[in-house]
N, C-alpha and C positions, 0 to 999 in steps of 0.2 A: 585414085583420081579418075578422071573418066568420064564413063557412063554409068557408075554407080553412084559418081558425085550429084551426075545431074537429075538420076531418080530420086536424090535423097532431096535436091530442091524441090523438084514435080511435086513429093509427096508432101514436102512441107508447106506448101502454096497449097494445095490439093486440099488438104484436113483446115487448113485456114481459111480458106475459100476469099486466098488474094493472088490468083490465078489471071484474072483479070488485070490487075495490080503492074503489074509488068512493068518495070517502067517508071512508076509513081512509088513515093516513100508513103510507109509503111510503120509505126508505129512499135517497138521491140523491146524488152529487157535482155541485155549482154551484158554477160561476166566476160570479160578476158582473162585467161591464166597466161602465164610467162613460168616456164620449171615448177609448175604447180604453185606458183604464187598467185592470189590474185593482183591484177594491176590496174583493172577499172569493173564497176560494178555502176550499172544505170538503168535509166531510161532513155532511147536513142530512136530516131528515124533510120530506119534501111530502105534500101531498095536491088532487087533483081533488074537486070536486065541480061539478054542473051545476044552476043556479038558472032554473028553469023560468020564474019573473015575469020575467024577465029576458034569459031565450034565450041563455044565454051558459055557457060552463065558466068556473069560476077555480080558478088554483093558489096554495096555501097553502104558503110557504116559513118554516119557524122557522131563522132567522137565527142565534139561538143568540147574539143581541145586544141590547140595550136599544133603544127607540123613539128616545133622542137619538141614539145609533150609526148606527139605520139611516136617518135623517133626515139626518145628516152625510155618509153614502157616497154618498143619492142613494137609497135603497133604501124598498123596503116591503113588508108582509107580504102582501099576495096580487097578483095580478096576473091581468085577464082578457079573455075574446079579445073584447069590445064593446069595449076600449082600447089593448090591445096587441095585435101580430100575431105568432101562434106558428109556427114552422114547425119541421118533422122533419126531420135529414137524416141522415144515416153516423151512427145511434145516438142522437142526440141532440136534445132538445127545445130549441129556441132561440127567445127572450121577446126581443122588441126592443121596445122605445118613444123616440121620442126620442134623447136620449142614452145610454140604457142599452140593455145586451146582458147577457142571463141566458143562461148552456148547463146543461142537467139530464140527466146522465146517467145512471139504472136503476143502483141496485149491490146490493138484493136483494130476495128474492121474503119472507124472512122477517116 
């Protein structure tokens, strides 16, 4: 977690060139795993933002499901790098906590 979470956002904003973006949603395909299950697979708006009190980015995932939905899959609506650790790799932002694994992958600049 950290400051290697927050390189792996720079980088992934950086190679997507939504840097600027900040702030505004953002266009993604995410898998979430749960124990290596998957438990949603989509098309979804994200967004970054970075909360200064706080020293940390979070990413905003609309799920595109109800609060009991995403409390049953294990899921929720933002995720940041003071509790989970992000890392960039071939493409892709990847959110681990615990039992969960989120992949985000960039599908447009619109």
């Amino acid at each position: 977690m950290g400051m290697d979470s927050i390189i792996a956002i720079k980088e992934f904003e950086n190679i997507n060139d939504i840097v600027t973006r900040e702030g505004q949603f953002f266009m993604a395909s995410v898998t979430a795993y749960v124990n290596d299950s998957v438990v949603y697979c989509g098309n979804v708006d994200c967004m970054f933002t970075y909360e200064c009190g706080y020293s940390q980015y979070r990413i905003t995932i609309d799920w595109l499901m109800s609060q009991e939905g995403l409390k049953s899959k294990g899921l929720f609506c933002s995720y940041n790098t003071n509790f989970q650790k992000f890392e960039y790799d071939n493409d892709e932002l990847i959110i681990t906590d615990k039992k969960t694994k989120i992949r985000i992958i960039f599908l447009s600049k619109e």
